[in-house]
C-alpha positions as CSV (number, residue, x, y, z in Angstrom):
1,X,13.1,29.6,-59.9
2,X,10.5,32.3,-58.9
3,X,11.1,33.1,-54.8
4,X,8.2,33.0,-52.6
5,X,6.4,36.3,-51.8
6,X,6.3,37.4,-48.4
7,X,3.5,39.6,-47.2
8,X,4.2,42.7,-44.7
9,X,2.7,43.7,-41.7
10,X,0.3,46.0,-43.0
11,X,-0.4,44.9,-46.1
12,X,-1.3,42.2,-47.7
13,X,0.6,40.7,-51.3
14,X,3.3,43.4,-51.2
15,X,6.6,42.2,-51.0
16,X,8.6,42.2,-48.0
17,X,12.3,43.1,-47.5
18,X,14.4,39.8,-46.3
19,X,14.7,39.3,-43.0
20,X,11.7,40.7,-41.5
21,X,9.9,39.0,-39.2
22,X,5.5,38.6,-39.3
23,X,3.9,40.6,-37.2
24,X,3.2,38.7,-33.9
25,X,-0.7,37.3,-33.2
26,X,-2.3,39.2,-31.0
27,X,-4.5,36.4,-28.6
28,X,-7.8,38.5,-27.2
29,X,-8.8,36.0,-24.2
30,X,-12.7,35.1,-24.8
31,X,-14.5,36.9,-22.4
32,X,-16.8,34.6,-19.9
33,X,-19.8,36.8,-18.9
34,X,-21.7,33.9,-17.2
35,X,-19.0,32.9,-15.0
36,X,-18.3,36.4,-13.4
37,X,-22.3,37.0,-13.0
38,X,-22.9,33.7,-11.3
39,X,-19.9,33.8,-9.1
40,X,-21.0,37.7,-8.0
41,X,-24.5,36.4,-7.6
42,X,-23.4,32.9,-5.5
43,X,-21.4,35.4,-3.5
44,X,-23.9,38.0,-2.9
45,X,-26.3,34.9,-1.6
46,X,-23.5,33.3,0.9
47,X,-22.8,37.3,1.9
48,X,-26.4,37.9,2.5
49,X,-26.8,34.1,4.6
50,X,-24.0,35.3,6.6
51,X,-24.8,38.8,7.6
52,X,-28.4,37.4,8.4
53,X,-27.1,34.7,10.9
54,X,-24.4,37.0,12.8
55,X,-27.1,39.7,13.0
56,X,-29.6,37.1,13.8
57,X,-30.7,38.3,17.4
58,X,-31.2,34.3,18.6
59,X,-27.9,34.1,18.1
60,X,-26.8,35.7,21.0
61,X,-22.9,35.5,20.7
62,X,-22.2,36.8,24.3
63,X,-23.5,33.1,25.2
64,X,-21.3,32.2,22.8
65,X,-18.7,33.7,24.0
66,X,-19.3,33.1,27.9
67,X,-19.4,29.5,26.8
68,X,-16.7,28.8,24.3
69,X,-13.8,28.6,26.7
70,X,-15.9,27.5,29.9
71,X,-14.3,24.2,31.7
72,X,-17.6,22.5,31.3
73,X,-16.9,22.6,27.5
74,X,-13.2,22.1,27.6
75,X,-13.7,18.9,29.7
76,X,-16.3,17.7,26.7
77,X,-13.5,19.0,24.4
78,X,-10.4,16.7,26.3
79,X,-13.0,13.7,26.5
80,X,-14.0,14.2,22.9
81,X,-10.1,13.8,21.9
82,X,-9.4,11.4,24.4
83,X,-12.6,9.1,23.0
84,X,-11.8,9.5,19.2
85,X,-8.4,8.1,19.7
86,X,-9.1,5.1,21.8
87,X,-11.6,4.5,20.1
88,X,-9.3,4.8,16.8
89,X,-6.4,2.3,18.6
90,X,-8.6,-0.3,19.3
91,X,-10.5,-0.4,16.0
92,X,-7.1,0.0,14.3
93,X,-5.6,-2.8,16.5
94,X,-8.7,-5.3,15.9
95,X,-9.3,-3.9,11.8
96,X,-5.4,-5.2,11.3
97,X,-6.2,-8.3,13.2
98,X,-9.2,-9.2,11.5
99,X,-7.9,-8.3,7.6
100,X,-5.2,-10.9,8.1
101,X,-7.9,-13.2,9.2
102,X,-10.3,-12.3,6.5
103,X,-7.0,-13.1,4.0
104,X,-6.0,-16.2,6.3
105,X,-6.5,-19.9,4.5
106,X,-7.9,-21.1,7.2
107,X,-11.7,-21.3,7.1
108,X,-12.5,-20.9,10.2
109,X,-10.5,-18.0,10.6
110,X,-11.7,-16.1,7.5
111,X,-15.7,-16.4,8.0
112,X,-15.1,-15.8,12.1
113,X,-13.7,-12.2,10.4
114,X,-16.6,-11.8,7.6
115,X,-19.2,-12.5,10.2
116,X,-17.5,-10.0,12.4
117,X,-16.9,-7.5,9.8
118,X,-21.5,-8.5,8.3
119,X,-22.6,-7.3,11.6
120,X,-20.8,-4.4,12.7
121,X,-21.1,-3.2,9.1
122,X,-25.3,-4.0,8.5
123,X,-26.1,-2.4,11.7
124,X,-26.8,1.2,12.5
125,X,-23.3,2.5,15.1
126,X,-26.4,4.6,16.7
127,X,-28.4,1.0,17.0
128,X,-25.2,-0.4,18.6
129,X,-24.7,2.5,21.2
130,X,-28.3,2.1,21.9
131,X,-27.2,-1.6,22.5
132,X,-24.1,-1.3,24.8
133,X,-25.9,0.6,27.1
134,X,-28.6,-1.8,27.7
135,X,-26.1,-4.6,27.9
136,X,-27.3,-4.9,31.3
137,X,-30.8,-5.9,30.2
138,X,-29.6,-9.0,27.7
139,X,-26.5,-10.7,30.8
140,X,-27.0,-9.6,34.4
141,X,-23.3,-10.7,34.9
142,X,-20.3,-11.4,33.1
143,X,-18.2,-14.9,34.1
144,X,-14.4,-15.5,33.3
145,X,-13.8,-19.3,32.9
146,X,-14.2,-21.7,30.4
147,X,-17.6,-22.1,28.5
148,X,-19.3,-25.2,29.0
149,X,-17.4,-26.9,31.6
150,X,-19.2,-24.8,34.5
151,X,-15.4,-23.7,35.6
152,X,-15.8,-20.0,36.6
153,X,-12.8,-18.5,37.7
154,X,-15.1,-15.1,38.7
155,X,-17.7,-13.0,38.4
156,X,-18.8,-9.2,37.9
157,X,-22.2,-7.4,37.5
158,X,-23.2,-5.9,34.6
159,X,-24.0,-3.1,36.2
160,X,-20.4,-1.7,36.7
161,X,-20.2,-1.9,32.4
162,X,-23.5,0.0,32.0
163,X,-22.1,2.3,34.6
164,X,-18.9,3.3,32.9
165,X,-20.1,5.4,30.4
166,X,-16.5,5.6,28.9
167,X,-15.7,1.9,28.7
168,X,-19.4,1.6,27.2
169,X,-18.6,4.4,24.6
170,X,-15.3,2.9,23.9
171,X,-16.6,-1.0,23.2
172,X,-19.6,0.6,21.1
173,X,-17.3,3.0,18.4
174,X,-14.0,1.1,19.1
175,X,-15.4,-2.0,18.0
176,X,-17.9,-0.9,15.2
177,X,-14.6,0.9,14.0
178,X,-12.6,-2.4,13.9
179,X,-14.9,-3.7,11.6
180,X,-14.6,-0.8,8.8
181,X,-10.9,-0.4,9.7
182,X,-10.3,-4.1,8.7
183,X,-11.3,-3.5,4.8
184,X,-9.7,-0.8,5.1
185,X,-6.6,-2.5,6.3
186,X,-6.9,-5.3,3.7
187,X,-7.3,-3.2,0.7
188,X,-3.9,-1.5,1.5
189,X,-2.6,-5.4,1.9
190,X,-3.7,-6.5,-1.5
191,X,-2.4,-3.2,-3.0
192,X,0.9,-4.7,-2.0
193,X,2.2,-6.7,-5.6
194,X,2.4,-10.3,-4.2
195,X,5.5,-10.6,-5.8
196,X,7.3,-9.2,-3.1
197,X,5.8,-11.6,-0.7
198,X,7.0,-14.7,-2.8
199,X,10.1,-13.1,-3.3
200,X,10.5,-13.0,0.8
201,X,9.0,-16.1,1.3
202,X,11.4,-17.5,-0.9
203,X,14.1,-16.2,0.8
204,X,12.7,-18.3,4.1
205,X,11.2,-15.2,5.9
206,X,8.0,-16.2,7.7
207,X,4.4,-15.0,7.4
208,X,4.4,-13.2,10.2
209,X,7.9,-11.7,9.5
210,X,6.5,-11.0,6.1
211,X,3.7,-9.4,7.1
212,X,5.5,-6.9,9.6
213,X,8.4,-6.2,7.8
214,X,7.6,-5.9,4.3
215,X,4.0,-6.1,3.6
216,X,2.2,-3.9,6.3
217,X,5.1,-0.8,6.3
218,X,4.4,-0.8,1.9
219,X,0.3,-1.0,2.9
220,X,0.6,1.8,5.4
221,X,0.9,4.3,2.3
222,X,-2.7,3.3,1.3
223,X,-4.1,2.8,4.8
224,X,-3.2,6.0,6.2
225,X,-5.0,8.1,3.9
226,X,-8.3,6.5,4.4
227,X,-7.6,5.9,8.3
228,X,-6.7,9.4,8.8
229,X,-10.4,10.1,6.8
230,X,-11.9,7.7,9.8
231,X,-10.8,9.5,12.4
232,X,-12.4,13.0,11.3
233,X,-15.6,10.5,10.9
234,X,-15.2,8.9,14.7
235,X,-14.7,12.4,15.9
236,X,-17.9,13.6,14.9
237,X,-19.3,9.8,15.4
238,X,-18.6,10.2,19.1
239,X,-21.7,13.1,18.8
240,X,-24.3,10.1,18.9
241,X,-23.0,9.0,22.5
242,X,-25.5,11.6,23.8
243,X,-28.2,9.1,23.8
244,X,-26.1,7.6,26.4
245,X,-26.5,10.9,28.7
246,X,-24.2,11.5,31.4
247,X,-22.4,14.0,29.2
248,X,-19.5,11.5,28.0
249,X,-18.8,13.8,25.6
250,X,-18.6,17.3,24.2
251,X,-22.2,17.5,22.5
252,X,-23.6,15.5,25.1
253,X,-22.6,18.3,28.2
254,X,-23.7,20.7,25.8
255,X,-27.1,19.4,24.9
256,X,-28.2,19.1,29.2
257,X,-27.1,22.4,29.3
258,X,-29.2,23.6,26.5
259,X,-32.2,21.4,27.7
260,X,-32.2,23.2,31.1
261,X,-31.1,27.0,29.5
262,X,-32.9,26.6,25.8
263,X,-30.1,28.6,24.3
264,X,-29.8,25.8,21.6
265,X,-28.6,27.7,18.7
266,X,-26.0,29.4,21.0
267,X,-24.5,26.5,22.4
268,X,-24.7,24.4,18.8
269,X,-22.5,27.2,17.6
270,X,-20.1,26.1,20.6
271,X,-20.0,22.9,19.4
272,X,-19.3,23.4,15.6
273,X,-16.6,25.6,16.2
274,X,-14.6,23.0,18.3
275,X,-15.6,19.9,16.2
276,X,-14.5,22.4,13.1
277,X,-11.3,23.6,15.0
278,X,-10.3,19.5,16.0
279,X,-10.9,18.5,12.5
280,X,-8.7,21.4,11.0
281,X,-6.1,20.2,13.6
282,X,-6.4,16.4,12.2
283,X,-6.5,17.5,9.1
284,X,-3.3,19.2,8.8
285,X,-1.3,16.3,10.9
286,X,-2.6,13.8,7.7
287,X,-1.2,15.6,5.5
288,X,2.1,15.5,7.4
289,X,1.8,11.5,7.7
290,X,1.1,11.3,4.2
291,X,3.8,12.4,3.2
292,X,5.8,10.4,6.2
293,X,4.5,7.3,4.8
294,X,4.7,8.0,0.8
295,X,8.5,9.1,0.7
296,X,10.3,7.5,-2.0
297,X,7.1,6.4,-3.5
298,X,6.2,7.8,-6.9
299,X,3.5,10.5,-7.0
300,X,1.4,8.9,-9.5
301,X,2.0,5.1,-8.2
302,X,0.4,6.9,-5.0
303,X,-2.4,8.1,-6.0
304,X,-3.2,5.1,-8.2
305,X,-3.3,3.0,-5.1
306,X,-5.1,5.7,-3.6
307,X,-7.9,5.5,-5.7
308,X,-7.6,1.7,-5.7
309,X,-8.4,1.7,-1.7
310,X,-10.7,4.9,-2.3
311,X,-13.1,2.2,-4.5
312,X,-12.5,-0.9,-2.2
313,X,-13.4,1.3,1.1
314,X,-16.3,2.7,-1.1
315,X,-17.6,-0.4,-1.7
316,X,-16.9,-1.7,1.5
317,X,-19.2,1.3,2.9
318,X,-21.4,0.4,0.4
Protein backbone atom coordinates (compact mmCIF):
# COMPACT_ATOMS: atom_id res chain seq x y z
CA UNK A 1 0.00 0.00 0.00
CA UNK A 2 1.59 3.39 -1.20
CA UNK A 3 2.01 5.80 2.24
CA UNK A 4 0.64 9.19 2.10
CA UNK A 5 3.10 12.05 1.21
CA UNK A 6 3.65 14.56 3.70
CA UNK A 7 4.64 18.04 2.61
CA UNK A 8 7.45 20.08 4.65
CA UNK A 9 7.52 23.36 5.80
CA UNK A 10 9.11 25.01 3.11
CA UNK A 11 8.25 23.23 0.41
CA UNK A 12 5.61 21.95 -1.14
CA UNK A 13 5.33 17.92 -2.52
CA UNK A 14 8.66 16.86 -1.06
CA UNK A 15 8.58 14.28 1.27
CA UNK A 16 8.87 14.69 4.88
CA UNK A 17 10.76 12.75 7.52
CA UNK A 18 8.23 10.88 10.11
CA UNK A 19 7.42 12.63 12.91
CA UNK A 20 7.60 16.14 12.00
CA UNK A 21 5.11 18.29 12.80
CA UNK A 22 3.35 21.23 9.97
CA UNK A 23 4.50 24.33 10.42
CA UNK A 24 2.07 26.26 12.71
CA UNK A 25 -0.60 28.98 10.93
CA UNK A 26 0.37 32.11 11.41
CA UNK A 27 -3.25 34.28 12.14
CA UNK A 28 -2.57 38.17 10.92
CA UNK A 29 -5.62 39.92 12.91
CA UNK A 30 -7.58 42.12 10.09
CA UNK A 31 -6.81 45.47 10.61
CA UNK A 32 -9.97 47.83 11.30
CA UNK A 33 -9.00 51.35 9.97
CA UNK A 34 -12.61 52.82 10.39
CA UNK A 35 -12.96 51.88 13.88
CA UNK A 36 -9.59 53.54 15.17
CA UNK A 37 -10.39 56.84 12.92
CA UNK A 38 -13.89 57.31 14.19
CA UNK A 39 -13.12 56.57 17.74
CA UNK A 40 -10.00 59.30 17.52
CA UNK A 41 -12.39 61.56 15.73
CA UNK A 42 -15.55 61.03 18.45
CA UNK A 43 -12.84 61.66 20.93
CA UNK A 44 -11.27 64.62 19.63
CA UNK A 45 -15.15 66.09 19.44
CA UNK A 46 -16.06 65.22 23.24
CA UNK A 47 -12.19 66.59 24.06
CA UNK A 48 -12.91 69.74 22.18
CA UNK A 49 -16.80 70.12 23.87
CA UNK A 50 -15.12 69.80 27.10
CA UNK A 51 -12.12 72.08 26.98
CA UNK A 52 -14.75 74.64 25.48
CA UNK A 53 -17.19 74.43 28.49
CA UNK A 54 -14.43 74.48 31.42
CA UNK A 55 -12.70 77.40 29.64
CA UNK A 56 -16.14 78.85 28.92
CA UNK A 57 -15.81 82.28 30.87
CA UNK A 58 -19.82 82.07 31.94
CA UNK A 59 -18.91 79.35 33.58
CA UNK A 60 -17.48 80.88 36.36
CA UNK A 61 -16.32 77.87 38.63
CA UNK A 62 -15.43 80.10 41.70
CA UNK A 63 -19.33 80.35 41.99
CA UNK A 64 -19.16 76.98 41.57
CA UNK A 65 -17.17 76.38 44.01
CA UNK A 66 -18.41 79.04 46.64
CA UNK A 67 -21.64 77.24 46.23
CA UNK A 68 -21.09 73.56 46.00
CA UNK A 69 -20.67 72.90 49.73
CA UNK A 70 -22.84 76.09 50.97
CA UNK A 71 -25.58 74.98 53.73
CA UNK A 72 -28.26 76.46 51.56
CA UNK A 73 -27.47 73.70 49.06
CA UNK A 74 -26.71 70.94 51.44
CA UNK A 75 -30.20 71.57 53.10
CA UNK A 76 -31.71 71.14 49.32
CA UNK A 77 -29.34 68.11 49.17
CA UNK A 78 -30.76 66.37 52.79
CA UNK A 79 -34.42 67.39 51.67
CA UNK A 80 -33.78 65.99 48.29
CA UNK A 81 -32.76 62.50 49.93
CA UNK A 82 -35.10 62.73 52.61
CA UNK A 83 -38.12 63.36 49.78
CA UNK A 84 -36.99 60.55 47.27
CA UNK A 85 -37.26 58.04 50.00
CA UNK A 86 -40.65 58.83 51.52
CA UNK A 87 -41.78 59.35 48.62
CA UNK A 88 -40.36 55.82 47.54
CA UNK A 89 -41.97 54.02 50.96
CA UNK A 90 -45.24 55.17 50.42
CA UNK A 91 -45.51 54.43 46.73
CA UNK A 92 -43.82 51.06 47.55
CA UNK A 93 -46.22 50.51 50.43
CA UNK A 94 -49.49 51.51 48.33
CA UNK A 95 -47.84 49.77 44.65
CA UNK A 96 -47.76 46.31 46.88
CA UNK A 97 -51.17 47.02 48.17
CA UNK A 98 -52.75 47.81 45.01
CA UNK A 99 -50.96 44.79 42.75
CA UNK A 100 -52.61 42.31 45.14
CA UNK A 101 -55.75 44.14 44.52
CA UNK A 102 -55.34 44.44 40.86
CA UNK A 103 -54.78 40.28 41.01
CA UNK A 104 -57.67 40.00 43.75
CA UNK A 105 -61.03 38.01 42.56
CA UNK A 106 -62.92 40.30 43.86
CA UNK A 107 -64.30 42.83 41.37
CA UNK A 108 -64.61 45.51 43.26
CA UNK A 109 -61.34 45.33 44.45
CA UNK A 110 -59.55 44.80 41.14
CA UNK A 111 -61.13 47.89 39.00
CA UNK A 112 -60.97 50.24 42.52
CA UNK A 113 -56.88 49.27 41.69
CA UNK A 114 -57.04 49.74 37.65
CA UNK A 115 -58.87 52.95 38.10
CA UNK A 116 -56.26 54.02 40.53
CA UNK A 117 -53.37 52.78 38.68
CA UNK A 118 -55.64 54.73 34.82
CA UNK A 119 -55.24 57.94 36.47
CA UNK A 120 -52.09 58.35 38.08
CA UNK A 121 -50.61 56.71 35.03
CA UNK A 122 -52.63 59.01 32.05
CA UNK A 123 -51.77 62.14 33.79
CA UNK A 124 -48.76 64.24 33.57
CA UNK A 125 -46.77 63.90 37.68
CA UNK A 126 -46.00 67.74 36.70
CA UNK A 127 -50.01 68.22 36.06
CA UNK A 128 -50.49 66.46 39.49
CA UNK A 129 -48.00 68.73 41.48
CA UNK A 130 -49.58 71.59 39.76
CA UNK A 131 -52.83 69.93 41.33
CA UNK A 132 -51.83 69.28 45.03
CA UNK A 133 -50.87 72.61 45.43
CA UNK A 134 -54.10 74.11 44.48
CA UNK A 135 -55.94 71.53 46.48
CA UNK A 136 -57.04 74.45 48.37
CA UNK A 137 -59.02 75.93 45.48
CA UNK A 138 -61.20 72.44 44.67
CA UNK A 139 -62.13 71.65 49.10
CA UNK A 140 -61.74 74.60 51.47
CA UNK A 141 -61.63 71.96 54.36
CA UNK A 142 -61.13 68.51 54.92
CA UNK A 143 -63.89 66.48 57.42
CA UNK A 144 -63.14 63.08 59.18
CA UNK A 145 -66.49 61.18 59.66
CA UNK A 146 -68.51 59.11 57.78
CA UNK A 147 -69.71 60.20 54.25
CA UNK A 148 -73.28 60.65 53.85
CA UNK A 149 -74.60 60.43 57.30
CA UNK A 150 -73.54 64.17 58.13
CA UNK A 151 -71.48 62.53 61.24
CA UNK A 152 -68.19 64.66 61.37
CA UNK A 153 -66.01 63.67 63.91
CA UNK A 154 -63.73 67.10 62.86
CA UNK A 155 -62.56 69.46 60.79
CA UNK A 156 -59.21 71.14 59.31
CA UNK A 157 -58.60 73.87 56.69
CA UNK A 158 -57.08 73.31 53.60
CA UNK A 159 -54.94 75.77 54.01
CA UNK A 160 -52.53 73.95 56.55
CA UNK A 161 -52.14 71.06 53.45
CA UNK A 162 -51.29 73.77 50.83
CA UNK A 163 -49.03 75.18 53.42
CA UNK A 164 -46.83 72.14 54.04
CA UNK A 165 -44.99 72.14 51.10
CA UNK A 166 -43.43 68.73 52.17
CA UNK A 167 -46.67 66.78 52.96
CA UNK A 168 -47.91 68.41 49.49
CA UNK A 169 -44.67 67.06 47.71
CA UNK A 170 -44.97 63.81 49.42
CA UNK A 171 -48.90 63.05 48.45
CA UNK A 172 -48.10 64.39 44.75
CA UNK A 173 -44.78 61.90 43.91
CA UNK A 174 -45.62 59.33 46.68
CA UNK A 175 -48.84 58.64 45.33
CA UNK A 176 -48.22 59.00 41.52
CA UNK A 177 -45.29 56.47 42.44
CA UNK A 178 -47.78 53.96 43.97
CA UNK A 179 -49.41 53.71 40.91
CA UNK A 180 -46.22 52.73 38.65
CA UNK A 181 -44.85 50.78 41.65
CA UNK A 182 -48.01 48.49 41.62
CA UNK A 183 -47.25 46.96 37.95
CA UNK A 184 -44.21 46.91 38.86
CA UNK A 185 -44.97 44.90 42.01
CA UNK A 186 -47.40 42.56 40.03
CA UNK A 187 -45.10 41.67 37.26
CA UNK A 188 -42.59 40.29 39.84
CA UNK A 189 -45.82 38.36 41.40
CA UNK A 190 -46.81 36.69 38.17
CA UNK A 191 -43.11 35.83 37.52
CA UNK A 192 -43.55 33.67 40.53
CA UNK A 193 -44.62 29.83 38.74
CA UNK A 194 -48.08 29.37 40.39
CA UNK A 195 -47.13 26.12 41.10
CA UNK A 196 -45.60 27.00 44.23
CA UNK A 197 -48.64 28.76 45.34
CA UNK A 198 -50.89 25.64 44.84
CA UNK A 199 -48.34 23.59 46.25
CA UNK A 200 -48.71 25.96 49.63
CA UNK A 201 -52.06 26.30 49.44
CA UNK A 202 -52.35 22.72 49.33
CA UNK A 203 -50.52 22.31 52.25
CA UNK A 204 -53.34 24.73 54.12
CA UNK A 205 -51.14 27.88 54.21
CA UNK A 206 -53.41 31.00 53.70
CA UNK A 207 -53.36 33.70 51.04
CA UNK A 208 -52.00 36.05 53.01
CA UNK A 209 -49.40 33.67 54.53
CA UNK A 210 -48.71 32.73 50.90
CA UNK A 211 -48.27 35.85 49.78
CA UNK A 212 -45.69 36.96 52.52
CA UNK A 213 -43.81 34.04 52.94
CA UNK A 214 -43.41 32.46 49.79
CA UNK A 215 -44.58 34.55 46.86
CA UNK A 216 -43.43 38.22 47.66
CA UNK A 217 -39.66 37.19 49.11
CA UNK A 218 -39.30 34.92 45.26
CA UNK A 219 -40.90 38.35 43.48
CA UNK A 220 -38.49 40.63 45.33
CA UNK A 221 -35.65 39.34 42.89
CA UNK A 222 -37.60 40.92 39.92
CA UNK A 223 -38.97 43.95 41.80
CA UNK A 224 -35.87 45.15 43.07
CA UNK A 225 -34.14 45.70 39.93
CA UNK A 226 -36.81 47.90 38.43
CA UNK A 227 -37.65 49.56 41.93
CA UNK A 228 -34.16 50.40 42.48
CA UNK A 229 -34.39 52.02 38.59
CA UNK A 230 -37.53 54.19 40.13
CA UNK A 231 -35.79 55.63 42.68
CA UNK A 232 -32.86 57.21 40.44
CA UNK A 233 -36.26 58.37 38.38
CA UNK A 234 -38.10 59.94 41.73
CA UNK A 235 -34.77 61.50 42.58
CA UNK A 236 -34.57 63.55 39.68
CA UNK A 237 -38.62 63.64 39.55
CA UNK A 238 -38.53 65.62 42.85
CA UNK A 239 -36.72 68.48 40.33
CA UNK A 240 -40.38 69.46 39.13
CA UNK A 241 -41.44 70.41 42.85
CA UNK A 242 -40.01 73.85 42.03
CA UNK A 243 -43.24 74.92 40.51
CA UNK A 244 -44.28 74.63 44.05
CA UNK A 245 -41.63 77.42 45.16
CA UNK A 246 -40.66 77.62 48.67
CA UNK A 247 -37.48 75.84 47.84
CA UNK A 248 -38.70 72.24 48.99
CA UNK A 249 -36.03 70.94 47.30
CA UNK A 250 -32.46 71.08 46.04
CA UNK A 251 -33.23 72.61 42.43
CA UNK A 252 -35.94 74.56 43.73
CA UNK A 253 -33.40 76.71 46.50
CA UNK A 254 -31.15 76.79 43.65
CA UNK A 255 -33.39 78.26 40.96
CA UNK A 256 -34.53 81.58 43.58
CA UNK A 257 -31.13 81.97 44.05
CA UNK A 258 -30.25 82.12 40.42
CA UNK A 259 -33.47 84.21 39.66
CA UNK A 260 -32.25 86.96 42.15
CA UNK A 261 -28.10 86.41 41.20
CA UNK A 262 -28.56 85.17 37.21
CA UNK A 263 -25.58 83.00 37.63
CA UNK A 264 -27.73 80.17 36.03
CA UNK A 265 -25.23 78.14 34.36
CA UNK A 266 -23.07 78.26 37.62
CA UNK A 267 -25.56 77.10 39.91
CA UNK A 268 -27.14 74.34 37.28
CA UNK A 269 -23.60 72.95 37.38
CA UNK A 270 -24.24 72.73 41.33
CA UNK A 271 -27.08 70.89 40.79
CA UNK A 272 -25.90 68.21 38.28
CA UNK A 273 -23.06 67.35 40.20
CA UNK A 274 -25.14 66.42 43.34
CA UNK A 275 -28.08 64.79 41.41
CA UNK A 276 -25.00 62.93 39.50
CA UNK A 277 -23.10 62.19 42.88
CA UNK A 278 -26.73 60.81 44.67
CA UNK A 279 -27.40 58.70 41.72
CA UNK A 280 -23.86 57.14 41.61
CA UNK A 281 -24.44 56.54 45.43
CA UNK A 282 -27.93 54.61 44.61
CA UNK A 283 -26.50 53.15 41.94
CA UNK A 284 -23.90 51.19 43.61
CA UNK A 285 -26.22 50.18 46.71
CA UNK A 286 -28.55 48.24 43.79
CA UNK A 287 -26.13 46.44 42.75
CA UNK A 288 -25.46 45.33 46.32
CA UNK A 289 -29.36 44.45 46.80
CA UNK A 290 -29.31 42.68 43.69
CA UNK A 291 -27.24 40.49 44.46
CA UNK A 292 -28.88 40.31 48.24
CA UNK A 293 -32.00 39.29 46.68
CA UNK A 294 -30.78 36.89 43.63
CA UNK A 295 -28.54 34.47 45.87
CA UNK A 296 -29.12 31.00 45.14
CA UNK A 297 -31.00 31.95 42.02
CA UNK A 298 -29.49 30.89 38.73
CA UNK A 299 -27.80 33.70 36.62
CA UNK A 300 -29.71 33.08 33.61
CA UNK A 301 -33.25 32.20 35.39
CA UNK A 302 -32.44 35.95 36.60
CA UNK A 303 -32.06 37.75 33.96
CA UNK A 304 -34.87 35.92 32.08
CA UNK A 305 -37.23 37.21 34.64
CA UNK A 306 -35.47 40.33 34.42
CA UNK A 307 -36.32 40.87 31.02
CA UNK A 308 -39.80 39.42 31.62
CA UNK A 309 -40.56 42.58 34.20
CA UNK A 310 -38.17 44.85 31.96
CA UNK A 311 -41.23 44.30 29.02
CA UNK A 312 -44.28 44.29 31.46
CA UNK A 313 -42.90 47.74 33.22
CA UNK A 314 -42.24 48.85 29.61
CA UNK A 315 -45.48 48.42 28.64
CA UNK A 316 -46.88 49.46 31.63
CA UNK A 317 -45.01 52.94 31.02
CA UNK A 318 -46.25 52.64 27.75
Amino acid sequence: MASQDQSLPGGAGVPAPAGTRPEAIKAIPVRHWGRWISAVVVIYLVAALLYSFIKSPNTDWSVVGNYLFSSLVLHGVALTIELTFVCMVVGAVGGTVLAVMRLSDNPVLSTIAWGYIWFFRGTPVYVQIILWGNIGVLWTRFYAGLPFTGLALGSTSSGHLVNNLFVVAVLALGLNEAAYAAELVRAGIISVEAGQTEAASSLGMSPTLIMRRIVLPQAMRVIIPTMGNETISMLKTTSLLAVLGGGVELFGRLQIVYSQTFQIIPLLIVACIWYLAITTVLTIGQIYLERYFGRGFGQKEAEAAEKRAGRRAARAHG
